[in-house]
Backbone of each chain as nested JSON, in Angstrom:
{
  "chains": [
    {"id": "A", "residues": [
      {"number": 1, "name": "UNK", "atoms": {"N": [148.007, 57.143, -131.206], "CA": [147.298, 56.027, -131.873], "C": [145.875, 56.471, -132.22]}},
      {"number": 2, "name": "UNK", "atoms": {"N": [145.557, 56.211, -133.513], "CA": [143.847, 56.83, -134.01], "C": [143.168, 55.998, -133.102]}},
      {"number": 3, "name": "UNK", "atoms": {"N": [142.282, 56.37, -133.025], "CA": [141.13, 55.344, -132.709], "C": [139.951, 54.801, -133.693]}},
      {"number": 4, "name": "UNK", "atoms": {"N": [139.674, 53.916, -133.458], "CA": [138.457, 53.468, -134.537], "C": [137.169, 53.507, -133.861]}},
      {"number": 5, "name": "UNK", "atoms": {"N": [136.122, 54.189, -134.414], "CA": [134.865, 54.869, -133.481], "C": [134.423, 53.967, -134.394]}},
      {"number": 6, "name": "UNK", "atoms": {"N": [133.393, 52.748, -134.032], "CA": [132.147, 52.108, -133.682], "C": [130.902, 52.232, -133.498]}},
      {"number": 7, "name": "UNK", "atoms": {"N": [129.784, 52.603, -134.439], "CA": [128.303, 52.755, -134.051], "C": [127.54, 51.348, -134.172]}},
      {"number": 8, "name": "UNK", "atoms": {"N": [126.268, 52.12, -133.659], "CA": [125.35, 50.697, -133.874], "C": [124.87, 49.988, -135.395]}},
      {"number": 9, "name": "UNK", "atoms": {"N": [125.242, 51.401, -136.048], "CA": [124.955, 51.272, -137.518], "C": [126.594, 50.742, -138.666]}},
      {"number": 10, "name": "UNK", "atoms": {"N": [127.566, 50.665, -137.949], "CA": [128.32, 50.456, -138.557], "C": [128.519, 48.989, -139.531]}},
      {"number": 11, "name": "UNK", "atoms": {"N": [128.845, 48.956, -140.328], "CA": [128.901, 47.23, -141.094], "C": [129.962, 46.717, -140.091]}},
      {"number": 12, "name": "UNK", "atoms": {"N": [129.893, 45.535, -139.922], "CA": [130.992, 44.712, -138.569], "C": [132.291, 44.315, -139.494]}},
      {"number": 13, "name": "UNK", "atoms": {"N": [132.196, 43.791, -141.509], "CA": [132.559, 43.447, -142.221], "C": [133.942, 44.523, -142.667]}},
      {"number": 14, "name": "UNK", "atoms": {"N": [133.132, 45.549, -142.69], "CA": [134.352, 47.285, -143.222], "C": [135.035, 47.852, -141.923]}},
      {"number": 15, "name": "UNK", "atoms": {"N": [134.389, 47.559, -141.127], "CA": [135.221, 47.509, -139.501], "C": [136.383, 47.012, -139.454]}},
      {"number": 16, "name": "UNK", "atoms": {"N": [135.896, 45.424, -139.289], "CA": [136.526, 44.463, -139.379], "C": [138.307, 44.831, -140.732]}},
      {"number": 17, "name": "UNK", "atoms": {"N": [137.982, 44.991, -141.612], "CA": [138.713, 45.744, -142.395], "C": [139.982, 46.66, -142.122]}},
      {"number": 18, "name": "UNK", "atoms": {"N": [139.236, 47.718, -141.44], "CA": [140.265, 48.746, -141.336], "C": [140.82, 48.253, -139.635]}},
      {"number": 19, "name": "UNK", "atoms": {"N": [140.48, 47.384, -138.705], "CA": [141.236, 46.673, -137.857], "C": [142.188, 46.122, -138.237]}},
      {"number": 20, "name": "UNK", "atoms": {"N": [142.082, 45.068, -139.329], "CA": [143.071, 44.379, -139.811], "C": [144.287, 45.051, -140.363]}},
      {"number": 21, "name": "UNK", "atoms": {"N": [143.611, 46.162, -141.607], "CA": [144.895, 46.967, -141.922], "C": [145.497, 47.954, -140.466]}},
      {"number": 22, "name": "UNK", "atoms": {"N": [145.124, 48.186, -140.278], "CA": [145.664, 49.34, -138.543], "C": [146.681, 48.09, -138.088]}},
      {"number": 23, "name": "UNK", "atoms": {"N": [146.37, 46.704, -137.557], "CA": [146.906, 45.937, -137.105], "C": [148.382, 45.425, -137.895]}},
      {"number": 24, "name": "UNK", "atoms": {"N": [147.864, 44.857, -139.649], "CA": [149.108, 44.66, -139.765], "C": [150.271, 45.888, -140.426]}},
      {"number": 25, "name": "UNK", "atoms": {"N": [149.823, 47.063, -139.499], "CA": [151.076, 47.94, -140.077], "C": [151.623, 48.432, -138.792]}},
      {"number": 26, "name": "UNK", "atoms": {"N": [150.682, 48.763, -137.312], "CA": [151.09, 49.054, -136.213], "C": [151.293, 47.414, -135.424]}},
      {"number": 27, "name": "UNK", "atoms": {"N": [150.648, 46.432, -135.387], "CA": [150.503, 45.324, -134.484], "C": [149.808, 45.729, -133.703]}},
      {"number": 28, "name": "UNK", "atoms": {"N": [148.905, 46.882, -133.751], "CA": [148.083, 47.156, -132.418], "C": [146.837, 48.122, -133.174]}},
      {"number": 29, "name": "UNK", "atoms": {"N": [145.351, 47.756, -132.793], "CA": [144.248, 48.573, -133.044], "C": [143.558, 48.762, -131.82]}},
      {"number": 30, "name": "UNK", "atoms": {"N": [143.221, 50.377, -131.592], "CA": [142.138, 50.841, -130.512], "C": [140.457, 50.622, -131.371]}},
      {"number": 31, "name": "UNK", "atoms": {"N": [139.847, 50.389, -130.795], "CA": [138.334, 50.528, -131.744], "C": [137.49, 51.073, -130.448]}},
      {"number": 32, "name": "UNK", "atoms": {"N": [136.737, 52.186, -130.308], "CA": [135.594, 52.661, -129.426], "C": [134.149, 52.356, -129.941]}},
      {"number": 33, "name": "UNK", "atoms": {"N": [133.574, 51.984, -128.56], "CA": [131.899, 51.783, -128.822], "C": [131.285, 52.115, -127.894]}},
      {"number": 34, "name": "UNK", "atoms": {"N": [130.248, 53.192, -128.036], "CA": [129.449, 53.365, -126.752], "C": [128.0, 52.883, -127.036]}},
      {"number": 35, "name": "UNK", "atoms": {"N": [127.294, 52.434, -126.219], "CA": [126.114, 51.378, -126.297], "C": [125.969, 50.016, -126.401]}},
      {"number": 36, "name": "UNK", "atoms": {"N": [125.039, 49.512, -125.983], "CA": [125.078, 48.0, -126.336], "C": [125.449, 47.66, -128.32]}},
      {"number": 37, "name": "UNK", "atoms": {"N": [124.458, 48.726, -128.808], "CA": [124.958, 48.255, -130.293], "C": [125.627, 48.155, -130.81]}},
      {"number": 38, "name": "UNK", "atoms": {"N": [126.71, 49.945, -130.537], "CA": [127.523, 49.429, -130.882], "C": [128.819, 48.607, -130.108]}},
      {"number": 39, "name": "UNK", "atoms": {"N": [128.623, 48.087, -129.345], "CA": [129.59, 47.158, -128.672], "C": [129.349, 45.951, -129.397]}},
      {"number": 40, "name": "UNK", "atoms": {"N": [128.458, 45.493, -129.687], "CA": [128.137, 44.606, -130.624], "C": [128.771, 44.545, -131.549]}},
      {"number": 41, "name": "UNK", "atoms": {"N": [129.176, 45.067, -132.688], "CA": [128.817, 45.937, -133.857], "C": [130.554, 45.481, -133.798]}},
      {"number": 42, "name": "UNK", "atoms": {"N": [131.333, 46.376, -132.73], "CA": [133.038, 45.926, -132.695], "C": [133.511, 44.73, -131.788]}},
      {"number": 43, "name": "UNK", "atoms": {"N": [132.425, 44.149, -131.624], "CA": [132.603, 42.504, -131.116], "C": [132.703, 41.777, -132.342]}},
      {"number": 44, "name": "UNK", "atoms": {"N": [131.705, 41.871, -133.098], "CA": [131.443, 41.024, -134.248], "C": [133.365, 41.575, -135.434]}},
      {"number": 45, "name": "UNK", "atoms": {"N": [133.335, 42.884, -135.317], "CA": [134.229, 43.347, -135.87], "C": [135.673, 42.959, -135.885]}},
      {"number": 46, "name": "UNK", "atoms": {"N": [135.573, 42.748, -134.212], "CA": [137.041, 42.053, -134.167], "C": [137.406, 40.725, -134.226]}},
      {"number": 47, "name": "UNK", "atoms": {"N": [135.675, 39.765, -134.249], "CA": [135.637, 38.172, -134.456], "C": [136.114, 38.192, -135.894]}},
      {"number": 48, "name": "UNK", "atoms": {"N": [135.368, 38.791, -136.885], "CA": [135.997, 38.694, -138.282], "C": [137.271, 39.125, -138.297]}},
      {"number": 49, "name": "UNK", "atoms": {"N": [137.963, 40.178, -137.599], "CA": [139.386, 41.141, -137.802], "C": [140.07, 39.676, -137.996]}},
      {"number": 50, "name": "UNK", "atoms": {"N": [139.845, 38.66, -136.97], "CA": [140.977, 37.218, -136.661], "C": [140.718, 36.856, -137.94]}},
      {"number": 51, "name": "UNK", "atoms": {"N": [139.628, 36.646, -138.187], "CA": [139.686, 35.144, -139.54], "C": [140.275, 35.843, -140.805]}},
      {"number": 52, "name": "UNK", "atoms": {"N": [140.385, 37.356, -140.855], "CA": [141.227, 37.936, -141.864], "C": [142.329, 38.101, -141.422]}},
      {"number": 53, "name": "UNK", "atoms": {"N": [143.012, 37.932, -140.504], "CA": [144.39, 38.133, -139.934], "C": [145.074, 36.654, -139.952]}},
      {"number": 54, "name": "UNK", "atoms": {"N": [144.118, 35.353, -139.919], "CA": [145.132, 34.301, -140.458], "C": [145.577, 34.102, -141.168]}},
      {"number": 55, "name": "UNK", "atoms": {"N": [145.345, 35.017, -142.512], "CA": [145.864, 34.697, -143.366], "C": [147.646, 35.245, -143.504]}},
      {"number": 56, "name": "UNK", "atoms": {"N": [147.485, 36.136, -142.551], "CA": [148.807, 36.738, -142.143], "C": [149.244, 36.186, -141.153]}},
      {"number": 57, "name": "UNK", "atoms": {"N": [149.175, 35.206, -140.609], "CA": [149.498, 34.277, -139.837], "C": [149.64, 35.267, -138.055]}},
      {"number": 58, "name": "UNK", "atoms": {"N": [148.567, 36.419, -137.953], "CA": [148.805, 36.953, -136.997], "C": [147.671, 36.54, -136.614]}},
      {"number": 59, "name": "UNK", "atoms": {"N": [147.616, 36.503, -134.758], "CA": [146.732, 35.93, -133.495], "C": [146.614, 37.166, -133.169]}},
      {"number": 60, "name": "UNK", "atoms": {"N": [145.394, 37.944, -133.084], "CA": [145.194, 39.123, -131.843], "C": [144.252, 38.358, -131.113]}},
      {"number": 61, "name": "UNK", "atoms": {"N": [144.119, 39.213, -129.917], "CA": [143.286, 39.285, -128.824], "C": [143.225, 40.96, -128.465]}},
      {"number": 62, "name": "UNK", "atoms": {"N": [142.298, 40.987, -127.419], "CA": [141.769, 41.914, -127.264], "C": [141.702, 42.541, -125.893]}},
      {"number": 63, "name": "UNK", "atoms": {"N": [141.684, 43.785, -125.244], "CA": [141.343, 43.744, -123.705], "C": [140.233, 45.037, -123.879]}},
      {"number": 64, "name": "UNK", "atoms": {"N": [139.129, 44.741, -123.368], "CA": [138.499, 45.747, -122.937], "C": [138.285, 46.498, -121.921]}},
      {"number": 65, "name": "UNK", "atoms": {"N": [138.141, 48.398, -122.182], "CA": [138.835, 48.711, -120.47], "C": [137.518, 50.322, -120.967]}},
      {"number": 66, "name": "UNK", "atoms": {"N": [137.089, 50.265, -119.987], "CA": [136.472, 51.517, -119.921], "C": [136.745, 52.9, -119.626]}},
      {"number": 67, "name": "UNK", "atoms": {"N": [136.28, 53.863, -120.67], "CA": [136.871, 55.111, -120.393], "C": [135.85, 56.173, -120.958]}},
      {"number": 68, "name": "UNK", "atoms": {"N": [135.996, 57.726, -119.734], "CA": [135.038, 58.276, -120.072], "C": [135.468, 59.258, -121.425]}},
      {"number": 69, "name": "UNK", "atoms": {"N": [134.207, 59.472, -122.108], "CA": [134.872, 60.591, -123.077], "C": [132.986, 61.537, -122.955]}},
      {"number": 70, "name": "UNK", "atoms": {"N": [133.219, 62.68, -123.632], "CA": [132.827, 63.928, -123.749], "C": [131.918, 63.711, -125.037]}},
      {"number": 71, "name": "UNK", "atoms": {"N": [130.524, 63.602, -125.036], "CA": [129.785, 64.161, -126.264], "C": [129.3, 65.289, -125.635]}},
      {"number": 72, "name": "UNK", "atoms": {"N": [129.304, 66.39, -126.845], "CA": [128.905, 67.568, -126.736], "C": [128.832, 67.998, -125.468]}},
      {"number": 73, "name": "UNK", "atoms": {"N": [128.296, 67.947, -124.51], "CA": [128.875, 68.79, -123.447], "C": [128.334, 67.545, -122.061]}},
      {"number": 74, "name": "UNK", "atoms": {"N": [128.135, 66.367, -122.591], "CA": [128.016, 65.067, -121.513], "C": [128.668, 64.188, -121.618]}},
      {"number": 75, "name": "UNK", "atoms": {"N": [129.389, 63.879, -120.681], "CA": [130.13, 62.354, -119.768], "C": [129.03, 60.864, -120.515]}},
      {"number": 76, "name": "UNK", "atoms": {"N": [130.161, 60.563, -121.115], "CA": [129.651, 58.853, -121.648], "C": [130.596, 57.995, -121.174]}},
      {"number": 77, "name": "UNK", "atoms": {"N": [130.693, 56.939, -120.771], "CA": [131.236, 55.751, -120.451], "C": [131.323, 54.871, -122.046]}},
      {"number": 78, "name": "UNK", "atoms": {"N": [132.541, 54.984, -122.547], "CA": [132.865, 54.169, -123.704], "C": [133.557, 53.278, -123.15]}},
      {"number": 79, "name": "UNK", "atoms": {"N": [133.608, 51.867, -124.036], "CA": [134.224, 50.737, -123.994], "C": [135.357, 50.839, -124.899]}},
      {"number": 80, "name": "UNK", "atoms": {"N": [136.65, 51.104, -124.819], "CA": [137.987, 50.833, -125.9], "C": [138.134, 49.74, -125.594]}},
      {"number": 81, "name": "UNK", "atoms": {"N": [138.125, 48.91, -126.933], "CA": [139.147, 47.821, -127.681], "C": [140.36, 47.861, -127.652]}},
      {"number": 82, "name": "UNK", "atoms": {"N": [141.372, 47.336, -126.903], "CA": [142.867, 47.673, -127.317], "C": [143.064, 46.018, -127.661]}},
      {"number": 83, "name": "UNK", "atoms": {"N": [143.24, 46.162, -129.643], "CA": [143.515, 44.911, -129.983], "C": [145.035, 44.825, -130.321]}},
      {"number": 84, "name": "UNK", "atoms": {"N": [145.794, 43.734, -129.927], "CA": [147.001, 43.505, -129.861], "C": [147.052, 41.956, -130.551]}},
      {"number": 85, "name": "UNK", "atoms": {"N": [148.598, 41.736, -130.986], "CA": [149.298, 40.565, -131.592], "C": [149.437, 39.672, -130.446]}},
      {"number": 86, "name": "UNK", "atoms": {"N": [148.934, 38.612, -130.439], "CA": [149.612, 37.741, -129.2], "C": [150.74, 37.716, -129.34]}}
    ]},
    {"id": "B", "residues": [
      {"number": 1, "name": "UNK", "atoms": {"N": [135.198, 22.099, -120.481], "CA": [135.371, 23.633, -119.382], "C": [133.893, 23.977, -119.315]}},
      {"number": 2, "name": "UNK", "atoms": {"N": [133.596, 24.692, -118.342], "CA": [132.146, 25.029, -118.149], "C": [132.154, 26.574, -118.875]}},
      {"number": 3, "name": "UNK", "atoms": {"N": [131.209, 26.753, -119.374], "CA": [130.566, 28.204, -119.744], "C": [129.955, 29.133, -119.721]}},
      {"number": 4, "name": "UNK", "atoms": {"N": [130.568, 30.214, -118.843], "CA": [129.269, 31.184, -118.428], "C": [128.411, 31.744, -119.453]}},
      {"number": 5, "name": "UNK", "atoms": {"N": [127.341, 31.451, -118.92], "CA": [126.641, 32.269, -120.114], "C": [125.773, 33.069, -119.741]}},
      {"number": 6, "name": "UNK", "atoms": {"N": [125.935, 34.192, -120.229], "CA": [125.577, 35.637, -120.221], "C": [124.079, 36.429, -120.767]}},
      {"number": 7, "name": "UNK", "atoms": {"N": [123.427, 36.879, -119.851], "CA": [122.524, 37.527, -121.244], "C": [122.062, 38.922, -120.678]}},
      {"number": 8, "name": "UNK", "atoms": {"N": [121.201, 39.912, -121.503], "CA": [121.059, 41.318, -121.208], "C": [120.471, 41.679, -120.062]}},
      {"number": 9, "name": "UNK", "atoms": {"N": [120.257, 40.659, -119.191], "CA": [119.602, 41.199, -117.763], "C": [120.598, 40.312, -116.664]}},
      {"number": 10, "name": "UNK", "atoms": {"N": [121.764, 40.137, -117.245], "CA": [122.8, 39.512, -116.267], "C": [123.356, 41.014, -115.616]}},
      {"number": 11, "name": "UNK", "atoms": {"N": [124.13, 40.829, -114.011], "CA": [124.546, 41.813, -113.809], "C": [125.652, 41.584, -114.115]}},
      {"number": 12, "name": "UNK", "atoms": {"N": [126.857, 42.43, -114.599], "CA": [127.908, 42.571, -115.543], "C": [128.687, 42.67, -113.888]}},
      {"number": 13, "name": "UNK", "atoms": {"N": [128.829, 43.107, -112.542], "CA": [129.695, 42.55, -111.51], "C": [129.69, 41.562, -111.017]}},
      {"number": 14, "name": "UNK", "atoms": {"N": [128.403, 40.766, -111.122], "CA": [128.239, 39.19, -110.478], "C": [128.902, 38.442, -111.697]}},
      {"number": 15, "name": "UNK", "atoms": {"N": [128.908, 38.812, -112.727], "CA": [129.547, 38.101, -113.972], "C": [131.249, 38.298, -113.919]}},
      {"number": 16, "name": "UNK", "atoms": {"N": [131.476, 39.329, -113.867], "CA": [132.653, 39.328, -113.493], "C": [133.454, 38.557, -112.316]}},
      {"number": 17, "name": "UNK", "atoms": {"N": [132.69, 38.8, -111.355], "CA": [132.954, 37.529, -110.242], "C": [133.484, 36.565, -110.432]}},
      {"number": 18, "name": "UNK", "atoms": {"N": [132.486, 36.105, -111.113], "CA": [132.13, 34.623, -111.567], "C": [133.992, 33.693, -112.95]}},
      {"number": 19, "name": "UNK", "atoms": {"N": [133.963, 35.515, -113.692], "CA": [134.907, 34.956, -114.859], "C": [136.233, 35.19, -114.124]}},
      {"number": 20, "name": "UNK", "atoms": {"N": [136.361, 35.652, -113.163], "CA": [137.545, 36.331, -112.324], "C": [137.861, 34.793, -111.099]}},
      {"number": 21, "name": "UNK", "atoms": {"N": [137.083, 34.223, -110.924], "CA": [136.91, 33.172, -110.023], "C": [137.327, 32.132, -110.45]}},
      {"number": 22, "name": "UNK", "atoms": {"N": [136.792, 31.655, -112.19], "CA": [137.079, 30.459, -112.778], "C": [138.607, 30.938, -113.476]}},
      {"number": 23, "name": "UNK", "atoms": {"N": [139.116, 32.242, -113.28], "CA": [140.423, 32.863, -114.42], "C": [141.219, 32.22, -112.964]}},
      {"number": 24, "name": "UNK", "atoms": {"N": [141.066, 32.596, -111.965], "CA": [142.088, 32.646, -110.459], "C": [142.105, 30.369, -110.704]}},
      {"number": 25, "name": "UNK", "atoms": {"N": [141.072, 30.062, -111.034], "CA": [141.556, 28.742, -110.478], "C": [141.988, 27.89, -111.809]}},
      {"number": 26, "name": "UNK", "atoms": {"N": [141.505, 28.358, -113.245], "CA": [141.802, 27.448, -114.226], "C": [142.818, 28.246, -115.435]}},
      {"number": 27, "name": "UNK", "atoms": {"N": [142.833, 29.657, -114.743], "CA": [143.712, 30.318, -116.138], "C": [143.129, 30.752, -117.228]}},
      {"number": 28, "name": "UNK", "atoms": {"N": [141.994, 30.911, -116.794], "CA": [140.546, 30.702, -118.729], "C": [139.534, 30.299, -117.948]}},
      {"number": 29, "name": "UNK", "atoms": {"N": [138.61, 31.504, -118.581], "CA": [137.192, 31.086, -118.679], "C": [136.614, 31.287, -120.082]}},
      {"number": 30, "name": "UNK", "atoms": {"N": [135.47, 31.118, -119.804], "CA": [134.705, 30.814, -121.466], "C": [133.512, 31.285, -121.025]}},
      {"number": 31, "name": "UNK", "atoms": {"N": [133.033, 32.396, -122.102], "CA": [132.097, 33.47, -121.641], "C": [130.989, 33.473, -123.052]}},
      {"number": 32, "name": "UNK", "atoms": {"N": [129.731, 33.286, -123.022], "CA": [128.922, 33.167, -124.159], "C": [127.832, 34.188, -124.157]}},
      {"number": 33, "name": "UNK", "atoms": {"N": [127.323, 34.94, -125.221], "CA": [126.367, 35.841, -125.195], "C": [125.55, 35.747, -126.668]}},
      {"number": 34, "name": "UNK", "atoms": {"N": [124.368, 35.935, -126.832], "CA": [123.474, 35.95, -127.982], "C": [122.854, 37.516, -127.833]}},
      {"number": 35, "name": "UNK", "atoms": {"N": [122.972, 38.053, -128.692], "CA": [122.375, 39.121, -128.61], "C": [123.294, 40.901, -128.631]}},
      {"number": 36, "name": "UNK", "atoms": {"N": [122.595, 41.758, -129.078], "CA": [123.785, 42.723, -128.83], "C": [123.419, 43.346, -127.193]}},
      {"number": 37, "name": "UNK", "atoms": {"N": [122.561, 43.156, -126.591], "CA": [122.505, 43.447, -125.036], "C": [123.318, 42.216, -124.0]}},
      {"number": 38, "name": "UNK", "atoms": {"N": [123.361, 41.266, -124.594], "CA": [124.522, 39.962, -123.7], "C": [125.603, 40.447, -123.871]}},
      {"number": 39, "name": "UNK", "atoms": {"N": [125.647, 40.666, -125.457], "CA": [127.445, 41.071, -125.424], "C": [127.83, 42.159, -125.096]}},
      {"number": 40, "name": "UNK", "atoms": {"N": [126.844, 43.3, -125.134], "CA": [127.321, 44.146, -123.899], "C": [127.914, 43.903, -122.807]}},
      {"number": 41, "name": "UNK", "atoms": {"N": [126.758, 43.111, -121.909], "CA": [127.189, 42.53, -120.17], "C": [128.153, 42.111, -120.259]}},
      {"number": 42, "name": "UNK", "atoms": {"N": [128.533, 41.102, -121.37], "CA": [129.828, 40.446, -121.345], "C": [130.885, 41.389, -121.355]}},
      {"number": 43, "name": "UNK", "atoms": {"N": [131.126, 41.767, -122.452], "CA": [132.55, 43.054, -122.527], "C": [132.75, 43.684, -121.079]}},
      {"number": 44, "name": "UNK", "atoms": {"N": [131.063, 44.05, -120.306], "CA": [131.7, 45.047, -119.445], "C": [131.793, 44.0, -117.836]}},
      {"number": 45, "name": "UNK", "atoms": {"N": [131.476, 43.073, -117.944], "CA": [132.124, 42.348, -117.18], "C": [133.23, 41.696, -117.332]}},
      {"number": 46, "name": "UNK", "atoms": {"N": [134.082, 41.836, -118.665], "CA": [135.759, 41.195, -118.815], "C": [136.153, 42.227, -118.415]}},
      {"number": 47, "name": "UNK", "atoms": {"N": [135.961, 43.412, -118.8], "CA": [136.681, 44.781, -118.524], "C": [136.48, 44.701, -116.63]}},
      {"number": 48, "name": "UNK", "atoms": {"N": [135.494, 44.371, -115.898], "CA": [135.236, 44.929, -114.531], "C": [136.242, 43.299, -114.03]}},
      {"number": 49, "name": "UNK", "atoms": {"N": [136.27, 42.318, -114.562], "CA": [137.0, 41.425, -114.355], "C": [139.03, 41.561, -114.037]}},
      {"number": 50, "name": "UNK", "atoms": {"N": [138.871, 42.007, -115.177], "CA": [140.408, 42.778, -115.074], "C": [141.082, 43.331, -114.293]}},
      {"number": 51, "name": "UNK", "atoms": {"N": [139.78, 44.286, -113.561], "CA": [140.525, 45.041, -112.671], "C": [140.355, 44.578, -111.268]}},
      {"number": 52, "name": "UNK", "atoms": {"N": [139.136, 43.658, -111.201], "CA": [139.404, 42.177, -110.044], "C": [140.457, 41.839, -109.995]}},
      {"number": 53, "name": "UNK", "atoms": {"N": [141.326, 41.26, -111.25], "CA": [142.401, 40.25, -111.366], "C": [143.9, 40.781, -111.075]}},
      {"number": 54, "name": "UNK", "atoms": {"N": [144.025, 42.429, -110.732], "CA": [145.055, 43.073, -110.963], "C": [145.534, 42.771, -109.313]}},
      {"number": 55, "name": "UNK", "atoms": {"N": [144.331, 42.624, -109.029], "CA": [144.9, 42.651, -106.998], "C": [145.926, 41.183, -106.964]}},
      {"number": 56, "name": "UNK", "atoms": {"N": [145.413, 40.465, -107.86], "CA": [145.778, 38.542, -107.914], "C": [147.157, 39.112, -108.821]}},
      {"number": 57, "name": "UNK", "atoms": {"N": [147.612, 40.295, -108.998], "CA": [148.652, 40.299, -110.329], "C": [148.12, 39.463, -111.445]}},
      {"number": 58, "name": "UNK", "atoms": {"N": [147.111, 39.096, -112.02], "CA": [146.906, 38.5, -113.312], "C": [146.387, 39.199, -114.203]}},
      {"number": 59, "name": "UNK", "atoms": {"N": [146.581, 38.96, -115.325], "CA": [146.395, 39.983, -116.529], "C": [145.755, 39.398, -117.84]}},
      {"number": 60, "name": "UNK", "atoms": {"N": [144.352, 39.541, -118.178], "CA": [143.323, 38.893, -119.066], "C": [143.565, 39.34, -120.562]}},
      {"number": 61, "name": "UNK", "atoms": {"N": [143.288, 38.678, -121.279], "CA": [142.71, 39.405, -122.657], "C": [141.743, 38.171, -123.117]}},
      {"number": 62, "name": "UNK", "atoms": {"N": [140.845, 39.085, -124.327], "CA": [139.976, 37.876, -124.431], "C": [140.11, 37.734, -126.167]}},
      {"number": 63, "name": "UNK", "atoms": {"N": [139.687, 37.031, -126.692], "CA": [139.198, 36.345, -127.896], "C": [137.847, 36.057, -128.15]}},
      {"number": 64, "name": "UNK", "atoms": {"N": [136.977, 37.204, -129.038], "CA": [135.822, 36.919, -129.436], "C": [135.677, 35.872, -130.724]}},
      {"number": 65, "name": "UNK", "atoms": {"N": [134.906, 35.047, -130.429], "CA": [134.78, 34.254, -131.69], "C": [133.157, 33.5, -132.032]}},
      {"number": 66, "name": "UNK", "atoms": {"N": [132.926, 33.661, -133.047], "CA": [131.453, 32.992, -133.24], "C": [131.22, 31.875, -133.4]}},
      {"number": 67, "name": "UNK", "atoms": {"N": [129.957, 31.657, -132.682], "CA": [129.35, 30.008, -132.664], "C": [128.111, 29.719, -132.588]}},
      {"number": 68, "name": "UNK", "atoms": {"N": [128.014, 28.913, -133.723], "CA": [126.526, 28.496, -133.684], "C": [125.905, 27.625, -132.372]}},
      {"number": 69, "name": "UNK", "atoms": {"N": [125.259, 28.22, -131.857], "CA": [124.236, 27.011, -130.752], "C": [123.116, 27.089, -131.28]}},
      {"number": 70, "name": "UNK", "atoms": {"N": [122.311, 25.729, -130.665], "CA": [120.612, 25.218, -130.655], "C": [119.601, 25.786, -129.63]}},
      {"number": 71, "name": "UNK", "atoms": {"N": [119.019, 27.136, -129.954], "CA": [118.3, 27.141, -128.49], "C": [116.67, 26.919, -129.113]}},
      {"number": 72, "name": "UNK", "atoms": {"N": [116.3, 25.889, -128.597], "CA": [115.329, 25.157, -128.965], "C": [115.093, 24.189, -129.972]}},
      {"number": 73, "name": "UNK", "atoms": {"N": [114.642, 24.853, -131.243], "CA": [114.878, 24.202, -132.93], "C": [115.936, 24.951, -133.369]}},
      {"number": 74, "name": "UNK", "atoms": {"N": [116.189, 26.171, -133.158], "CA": [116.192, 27.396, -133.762], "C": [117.919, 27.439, -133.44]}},
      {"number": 75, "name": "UNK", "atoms": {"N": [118.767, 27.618, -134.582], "CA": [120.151, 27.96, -134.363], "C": [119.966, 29.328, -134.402]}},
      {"number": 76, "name": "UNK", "atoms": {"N": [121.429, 29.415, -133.516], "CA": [121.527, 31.245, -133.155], "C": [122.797, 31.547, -133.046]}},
      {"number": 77, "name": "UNK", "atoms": {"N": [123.565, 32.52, -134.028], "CA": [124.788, 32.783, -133.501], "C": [125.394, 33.199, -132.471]}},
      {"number": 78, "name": "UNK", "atoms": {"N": [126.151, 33.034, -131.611], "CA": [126.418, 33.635, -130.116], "C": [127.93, 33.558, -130.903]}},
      {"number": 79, "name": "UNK", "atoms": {"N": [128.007, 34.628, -129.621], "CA": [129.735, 35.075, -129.546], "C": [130.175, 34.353, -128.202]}},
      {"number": 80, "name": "UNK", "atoms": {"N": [131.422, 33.755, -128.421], "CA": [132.35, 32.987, -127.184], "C": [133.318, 34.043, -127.117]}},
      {"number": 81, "name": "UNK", "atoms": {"N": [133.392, 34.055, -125.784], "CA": [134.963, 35.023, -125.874], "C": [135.502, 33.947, -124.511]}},
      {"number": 82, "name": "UNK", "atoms": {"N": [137.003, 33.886, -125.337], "CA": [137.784, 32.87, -124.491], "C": [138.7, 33.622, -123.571]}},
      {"number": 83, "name": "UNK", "atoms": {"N": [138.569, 34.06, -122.889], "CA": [139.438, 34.654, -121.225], "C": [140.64, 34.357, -121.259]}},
      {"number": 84, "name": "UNK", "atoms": {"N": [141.865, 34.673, -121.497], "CA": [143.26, 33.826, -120.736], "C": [143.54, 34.672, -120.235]}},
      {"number": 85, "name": "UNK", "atoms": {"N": [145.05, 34.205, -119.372], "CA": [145.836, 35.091, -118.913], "C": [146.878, 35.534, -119.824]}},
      {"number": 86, "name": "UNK", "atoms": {"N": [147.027, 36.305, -120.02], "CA": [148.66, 37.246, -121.009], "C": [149.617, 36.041, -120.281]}}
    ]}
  ]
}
């Protein structure tokens, strides 16, 4: 499963976007964010992902679960999104 | 329902507590943050919540969604994220 990487600079709107398409072709989107911003950034992302997904009459929700990953040669604590179809 | 509400100098395990406490007795909590440092705390207290809830066998996902509140004169968008159990 790709993942969708999240910055602080990202638009929440074009996010939001490629969640929706990931979602209605798998029923399931990962999105990563490390920092407060961008955790923000794929909060806001996946509030809009819903209001474009009613129109497809699909409900996600979301679970957030922490996991470490590797920049350049240091340990970060990222937040994955695993958004799912109710 | 009552609403925790969250902000960037909350500790994200006493918060968890707290959403893990009202999930064990009502099935749902309701979690509010303004800001991209609240909604940090928040995320990483649903995520530290979760793995509270696994000892109880219960299993969370949440629903971010936006809402206008009044804090003072001044409207402010905050994010609700609604807690259930799967």
């Amino acid at each position: 499963m790709e993942v969708l990487r999240v910055s602080a600079r990202s638009r929440a709107t074009a996010v939001a976007g490629a969640i929706a398409g990931v979602v209605r072709e798998k029923r399931r989107a990962e999105v990563q964010a490390i920092g407060a911003g961008a955790v923000n950034q794929a909060v806001k992302a996946i509030a809009i992902a819903r209001s474009y997904l009613t129109v497809d009459d699909i409900d996600i929700v979301c679970t957030p679960i922490f996991t470490d990953v590797i920049i350049g040669d240091q340990e970060r604590t990222a937040i994955r999104f695993v958004v799912e179809t109710r």
